[in-house]
C-alpha positions in Angstrom: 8.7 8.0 16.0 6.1 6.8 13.5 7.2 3.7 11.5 7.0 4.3 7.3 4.8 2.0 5.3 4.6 2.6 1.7 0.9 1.7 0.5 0.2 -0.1 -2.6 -3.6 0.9 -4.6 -4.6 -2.6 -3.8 -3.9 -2.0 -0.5 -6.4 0.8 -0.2 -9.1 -0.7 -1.8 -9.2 -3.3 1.4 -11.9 -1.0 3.5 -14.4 -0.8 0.8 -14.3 -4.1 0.4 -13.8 -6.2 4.0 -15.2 -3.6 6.2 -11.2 -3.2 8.1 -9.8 0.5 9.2 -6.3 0.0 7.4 -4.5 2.8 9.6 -6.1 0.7 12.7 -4.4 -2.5 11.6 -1.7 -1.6 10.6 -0.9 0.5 14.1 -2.1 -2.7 15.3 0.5 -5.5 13.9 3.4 -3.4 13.6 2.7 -2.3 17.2 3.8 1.3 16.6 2.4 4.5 15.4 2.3 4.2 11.5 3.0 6.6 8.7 1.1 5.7 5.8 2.7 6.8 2.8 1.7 6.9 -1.0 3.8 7.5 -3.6 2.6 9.9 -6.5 2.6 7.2 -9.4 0.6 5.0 -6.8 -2.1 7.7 -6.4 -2.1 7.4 -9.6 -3.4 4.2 -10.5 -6.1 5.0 -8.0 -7.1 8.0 -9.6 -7.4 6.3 -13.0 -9.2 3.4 -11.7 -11.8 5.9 -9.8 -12.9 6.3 -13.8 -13.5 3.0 -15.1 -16.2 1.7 -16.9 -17.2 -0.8 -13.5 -19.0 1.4 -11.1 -18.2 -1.4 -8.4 -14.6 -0.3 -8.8 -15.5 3.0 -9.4 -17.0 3.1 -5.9 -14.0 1.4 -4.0 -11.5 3.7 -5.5 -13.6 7.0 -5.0 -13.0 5.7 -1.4 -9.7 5.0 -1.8 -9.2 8.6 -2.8 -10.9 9.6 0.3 -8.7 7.3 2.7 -5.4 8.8 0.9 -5.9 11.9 2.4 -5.0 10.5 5.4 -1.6 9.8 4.3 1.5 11.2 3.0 1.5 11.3 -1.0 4.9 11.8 -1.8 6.6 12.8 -5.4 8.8 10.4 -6.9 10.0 10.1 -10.5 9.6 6.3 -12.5 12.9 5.6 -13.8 12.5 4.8 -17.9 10.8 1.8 -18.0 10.1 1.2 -14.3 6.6 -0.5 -13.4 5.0 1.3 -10.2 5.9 -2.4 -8.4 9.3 -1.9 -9.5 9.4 1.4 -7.8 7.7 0.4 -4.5 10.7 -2.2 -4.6 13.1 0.4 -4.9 11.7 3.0 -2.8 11.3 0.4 0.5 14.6 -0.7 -0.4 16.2 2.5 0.0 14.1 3.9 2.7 14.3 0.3 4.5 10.6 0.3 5.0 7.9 -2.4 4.9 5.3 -2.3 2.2 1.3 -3.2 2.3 -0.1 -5.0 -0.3 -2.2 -7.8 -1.2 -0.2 -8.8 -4.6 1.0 -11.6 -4.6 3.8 -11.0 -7.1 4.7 -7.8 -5.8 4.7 -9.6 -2.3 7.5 -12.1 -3.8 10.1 -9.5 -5.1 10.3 -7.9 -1.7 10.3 -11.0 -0.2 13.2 -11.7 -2.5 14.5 -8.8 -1.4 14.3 -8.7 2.4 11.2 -6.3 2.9 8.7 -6.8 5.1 5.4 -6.8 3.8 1.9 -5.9 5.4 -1.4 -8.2 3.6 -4.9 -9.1 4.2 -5.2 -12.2 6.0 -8.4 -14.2 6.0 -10.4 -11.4 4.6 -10.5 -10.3 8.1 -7.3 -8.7 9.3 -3.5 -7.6 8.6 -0.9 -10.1 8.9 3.2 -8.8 8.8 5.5 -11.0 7.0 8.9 -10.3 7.4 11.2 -8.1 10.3 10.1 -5.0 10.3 12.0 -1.6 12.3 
């Protein structure tokens, strides 16, 4: 059975920018056959930042687009108020899943909750911190 990892947009903009296959790695360190999952406000964010003004960025998250095909995109609801980090906290937390992203904040609320995270070490490869199912 395939292993759930919620993806943050950050997380996707990785291949544009250090040349790694995301769904390699992360089958890779988590030694297991991964399902990638975005959730709908995460998509989001990727689809507003695949119109800015910086056609750099533009470029990185027209690919991101293209790589979240290759994942679940799921529906869920922000709560009033809730930030899109705020829900990735709360989703992993109820589905007990790890989360990949290269925010550092967002890295340290799930660390403060117990969820394993999945980041971009040495601009070269994915690195797991924390136990993982």
């Amino acid at each position: 059975m395939a292993v759930k990892v919620l993806l943050d947009s950050n997380f996707l903009l990785i291949p544009p920018q250090f040349k790694i296959d995301i769904f390699e790695e992360l089958n890779r360190v988590l030694e297991t056959k991964v399902d990638p999952i975005i959730l709908s406000p995460v998509y989001q964010e990727i689809e507003r930042l695949s119109n800015v003004e910086s056609e750099r960025l533009r470029r990185q998250a027209r690919l991101a687009l293209k790589l979240a095909k290759r994942c679940h995109i799921i529906y869920v609801e922000r709560r009033e108020g809730e930030s899109v980090d705020e829900l990735l906290v709360r989703i992993a937390e109820e589905w007990r899943c790890p989360v990949a992203t290269n925010d550092a904040e967002l890295r340290r609320k799930l660390r403060e909750k117990q969820i394993a995270t999945i980041f971009l070490r040495d601009m070269s490869h994915l690195e797991v911190e924390g136990y993982t199912p």
